[in-house]
Backbone bond lengths (Angstrom), bond angles and torsions (degrees), N, CA, C in turn:
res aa  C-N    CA-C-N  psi(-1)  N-CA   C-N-CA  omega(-1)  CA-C   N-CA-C  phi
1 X - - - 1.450 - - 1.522 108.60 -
2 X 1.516 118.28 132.39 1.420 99.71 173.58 1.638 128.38 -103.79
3 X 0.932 116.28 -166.40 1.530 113.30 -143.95 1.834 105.22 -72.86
4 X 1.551 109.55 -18.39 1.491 93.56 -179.10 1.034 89.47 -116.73
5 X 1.719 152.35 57.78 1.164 158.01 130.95 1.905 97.19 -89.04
6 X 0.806 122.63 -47.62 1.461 141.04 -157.31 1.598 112.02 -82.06
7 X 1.511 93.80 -41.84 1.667 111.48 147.85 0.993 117.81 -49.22
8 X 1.418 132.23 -68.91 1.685 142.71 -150.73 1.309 97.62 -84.04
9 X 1.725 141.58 -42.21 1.081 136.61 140.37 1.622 116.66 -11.16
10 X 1.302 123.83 -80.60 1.670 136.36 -175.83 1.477 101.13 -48.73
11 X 1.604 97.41 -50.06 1.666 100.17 175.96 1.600 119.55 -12.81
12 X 1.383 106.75 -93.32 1.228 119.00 -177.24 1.288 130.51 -56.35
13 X 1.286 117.47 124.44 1.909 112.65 165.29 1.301 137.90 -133.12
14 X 1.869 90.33 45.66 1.599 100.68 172.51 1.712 107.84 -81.66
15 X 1.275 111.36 20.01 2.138 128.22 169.11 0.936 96.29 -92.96
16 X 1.207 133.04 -40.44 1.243 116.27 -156.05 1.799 116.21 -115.82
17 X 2.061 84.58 117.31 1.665 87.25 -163.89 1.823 135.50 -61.54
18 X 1.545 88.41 1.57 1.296 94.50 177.44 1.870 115.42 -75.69
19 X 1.221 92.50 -35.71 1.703 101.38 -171.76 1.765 103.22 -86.09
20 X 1.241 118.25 -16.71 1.400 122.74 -178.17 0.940 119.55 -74.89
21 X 1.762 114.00 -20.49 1.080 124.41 169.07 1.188 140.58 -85.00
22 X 1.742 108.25 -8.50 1.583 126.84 -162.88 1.213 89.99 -88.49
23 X 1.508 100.67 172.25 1.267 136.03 -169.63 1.374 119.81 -113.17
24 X 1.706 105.53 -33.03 1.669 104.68 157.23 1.788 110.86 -80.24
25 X 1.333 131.03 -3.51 1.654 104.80 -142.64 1.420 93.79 -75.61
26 X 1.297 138.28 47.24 1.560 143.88 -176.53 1.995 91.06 -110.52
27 X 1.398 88.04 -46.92 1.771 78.18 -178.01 1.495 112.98 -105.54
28 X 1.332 111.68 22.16 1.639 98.59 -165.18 2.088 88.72 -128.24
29 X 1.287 109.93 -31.96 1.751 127.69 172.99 1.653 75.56 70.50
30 X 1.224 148.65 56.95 1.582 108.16 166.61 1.444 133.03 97.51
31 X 1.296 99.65 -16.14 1.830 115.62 -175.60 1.647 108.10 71.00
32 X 1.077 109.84 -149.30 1.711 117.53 -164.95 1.518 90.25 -74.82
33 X 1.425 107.04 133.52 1.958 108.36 158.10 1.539 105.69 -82.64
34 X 1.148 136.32 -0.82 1.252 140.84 -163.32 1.162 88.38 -89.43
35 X 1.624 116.40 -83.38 1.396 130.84 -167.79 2.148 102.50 -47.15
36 X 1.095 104.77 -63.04 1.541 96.67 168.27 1.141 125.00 -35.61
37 X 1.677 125.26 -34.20 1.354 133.05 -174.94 1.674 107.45 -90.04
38 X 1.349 122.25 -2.54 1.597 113.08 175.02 1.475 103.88 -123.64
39 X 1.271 111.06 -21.94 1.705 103.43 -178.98 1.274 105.95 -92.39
40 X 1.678 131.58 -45.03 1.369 135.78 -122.42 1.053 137.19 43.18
41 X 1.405 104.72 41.25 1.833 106.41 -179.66 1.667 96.07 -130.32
42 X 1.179 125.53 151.38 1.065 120.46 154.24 1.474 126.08 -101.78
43 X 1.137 128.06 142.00 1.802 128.53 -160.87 1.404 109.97 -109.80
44 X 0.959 123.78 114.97 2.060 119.16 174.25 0.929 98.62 -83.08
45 X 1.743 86.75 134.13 1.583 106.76 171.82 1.645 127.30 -50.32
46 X 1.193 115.52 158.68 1.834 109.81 -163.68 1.719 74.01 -69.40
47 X 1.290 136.13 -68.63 1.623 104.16 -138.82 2.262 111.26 -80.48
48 X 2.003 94.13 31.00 1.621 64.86 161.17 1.392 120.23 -88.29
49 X 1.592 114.16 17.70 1.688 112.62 179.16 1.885 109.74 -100.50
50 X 1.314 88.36 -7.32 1.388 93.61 -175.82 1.824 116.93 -151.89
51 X 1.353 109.95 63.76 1.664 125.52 171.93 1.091 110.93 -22.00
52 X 1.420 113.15 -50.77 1.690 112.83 -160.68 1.221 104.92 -94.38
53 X 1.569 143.21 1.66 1.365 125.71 -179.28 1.980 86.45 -92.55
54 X 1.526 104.59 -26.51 1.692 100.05 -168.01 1.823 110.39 -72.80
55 X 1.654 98.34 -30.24 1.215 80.90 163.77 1.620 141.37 -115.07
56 X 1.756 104.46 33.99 1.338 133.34 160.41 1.813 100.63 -71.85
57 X 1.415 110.05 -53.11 1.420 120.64 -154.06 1.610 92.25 -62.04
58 X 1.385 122.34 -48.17 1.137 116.42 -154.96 2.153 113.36 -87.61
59 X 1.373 77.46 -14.00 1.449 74.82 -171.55 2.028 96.51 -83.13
60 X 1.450 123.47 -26.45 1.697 118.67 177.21 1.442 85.88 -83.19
61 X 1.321 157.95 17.27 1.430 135.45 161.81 1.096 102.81 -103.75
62 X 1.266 120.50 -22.62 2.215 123.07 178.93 1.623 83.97 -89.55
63 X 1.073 126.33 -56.10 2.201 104.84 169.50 1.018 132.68 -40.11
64 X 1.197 112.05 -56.86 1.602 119.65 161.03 1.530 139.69 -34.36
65 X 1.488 100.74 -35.45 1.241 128.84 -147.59 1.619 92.81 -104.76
66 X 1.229 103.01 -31.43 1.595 115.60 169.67 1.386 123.77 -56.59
67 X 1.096 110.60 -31.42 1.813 127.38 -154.09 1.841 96.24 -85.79
């Protein structure tokens, strides 16, 4: 298999019942397909314990970014 077949494989994680079940995996897709593709684990992002600091962070980095 080559390497961006094997990629696009890791890609996706509507298989995997852990992420099928979340409630962020709309903004998170699954975490890294990379990291999924060398460990086999998938990792949640730090803000699925905390939504609102992730979407504090992002809304002063689109401010910032403004200036």
């Amino acid at each position: 298999m080559g390497a961006w077949s094997l990629y696009l494989d890791n890609a996706w994680c509507g298989d995997d019942p852990q992420c099928a079940e979340c409630p962020i995996l709309p903004m998170c897709m699954g975490g890294c397909p990379h990291r999924h593709m060398v460990s086999g684990v998938r990792r949640c992002p730090w803000f699925k314990d905390d939504p609102d600091a992730y979407i504090l962070a992002k809304t002063r980095a689109a401010r910032k970014s403004r200036r």
